[in-house]
C-alpha positions in Angstrom: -11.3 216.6 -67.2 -8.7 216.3 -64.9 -10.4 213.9 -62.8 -11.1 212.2 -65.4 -7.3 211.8 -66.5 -6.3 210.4 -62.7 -8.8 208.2 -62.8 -8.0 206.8 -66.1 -4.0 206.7 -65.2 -5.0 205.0 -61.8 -7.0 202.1 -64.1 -4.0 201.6 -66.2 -1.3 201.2 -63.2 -3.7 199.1 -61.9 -3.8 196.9 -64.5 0.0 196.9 -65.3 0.4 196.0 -61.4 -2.0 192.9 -62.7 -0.1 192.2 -65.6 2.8 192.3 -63.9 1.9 189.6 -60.9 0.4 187.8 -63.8 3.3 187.2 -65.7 5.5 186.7 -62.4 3.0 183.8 -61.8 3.0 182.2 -64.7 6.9 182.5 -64.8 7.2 180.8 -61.7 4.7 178.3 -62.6 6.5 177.4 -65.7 9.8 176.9 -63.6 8.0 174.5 -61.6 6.5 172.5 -64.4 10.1 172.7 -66.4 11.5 171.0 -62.7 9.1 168.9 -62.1 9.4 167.7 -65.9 13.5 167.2 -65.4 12.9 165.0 -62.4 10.4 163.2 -64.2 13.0 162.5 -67.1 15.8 161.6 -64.6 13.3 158.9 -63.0 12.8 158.0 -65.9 16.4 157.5 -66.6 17.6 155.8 -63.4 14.6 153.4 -64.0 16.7 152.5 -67.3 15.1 154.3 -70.0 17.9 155.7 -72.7 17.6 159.0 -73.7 17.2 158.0 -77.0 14.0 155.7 -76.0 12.4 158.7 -74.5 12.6 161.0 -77.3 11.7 158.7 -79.4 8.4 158.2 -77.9 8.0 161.6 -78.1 9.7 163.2 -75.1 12.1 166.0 -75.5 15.3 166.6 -73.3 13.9 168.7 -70.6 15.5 172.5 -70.8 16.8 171.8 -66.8 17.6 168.4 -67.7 21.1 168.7 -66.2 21.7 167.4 -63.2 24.3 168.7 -60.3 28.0 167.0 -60.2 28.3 164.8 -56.8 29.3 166.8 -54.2 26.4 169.8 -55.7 29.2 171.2 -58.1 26.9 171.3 -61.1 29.7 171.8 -63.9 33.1 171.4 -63.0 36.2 173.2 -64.3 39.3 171.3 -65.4 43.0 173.1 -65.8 44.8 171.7 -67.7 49.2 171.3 -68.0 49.5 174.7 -68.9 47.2 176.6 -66.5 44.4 176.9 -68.8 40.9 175.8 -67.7 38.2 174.3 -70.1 34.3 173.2 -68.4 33.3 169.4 -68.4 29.1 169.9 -68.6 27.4 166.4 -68.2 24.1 167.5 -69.9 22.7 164.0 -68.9 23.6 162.1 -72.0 27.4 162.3 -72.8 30.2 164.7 -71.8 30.7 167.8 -73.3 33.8 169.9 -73.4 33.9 173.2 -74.0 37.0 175.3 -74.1 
């Protein structure tokens, strides 16, 4: 019985060490595609598609769509007169800012 048991937990551990690498995998696959899709998107942009043309025909705003500041800044932070800050985001259609 006992031997029985060890086996049984060694099958599950292995397959949770499966599932595990699995899902790891298929995260990092679908950062990749998500990238790759942004890039794509931006191309697509600087090639002098709107936004608006592009979701029209049926593409959606990528999830990594934003891309970094000049300089590799991503979003910057802005004080303002009285020492408070507020963050400009360009999420690659118009400015946004948040406070």
């Amino acid at each position: 019985m006992a031997t029985a048991r060890a086996k049984a937990k060694a099958l599950v551990e292995a397959a949770q060490a499966e599932g595990d690498a699995l899902i790891t995998a298929a995260q990092a696959g679908a950062s990749k595609a998500d990238e790759a899709y942004a890039e794509a998107w931006n191309a697509s942009k600087d090639a002098g598609w709107a936004p608006a043309q592009l979701r029209a025909m049926g593409y959606a705003k990528p999830p990594v769509g934003r891309r970094p500041a000049p300089g590799g800044a991503g979003a910057s932070v802005v004080k303002d007169a009285t020492g408070s800050s507020s963050s400009n985001v360009d999420d690659g259609e118009r400015n946004v800012d948040v406070a």
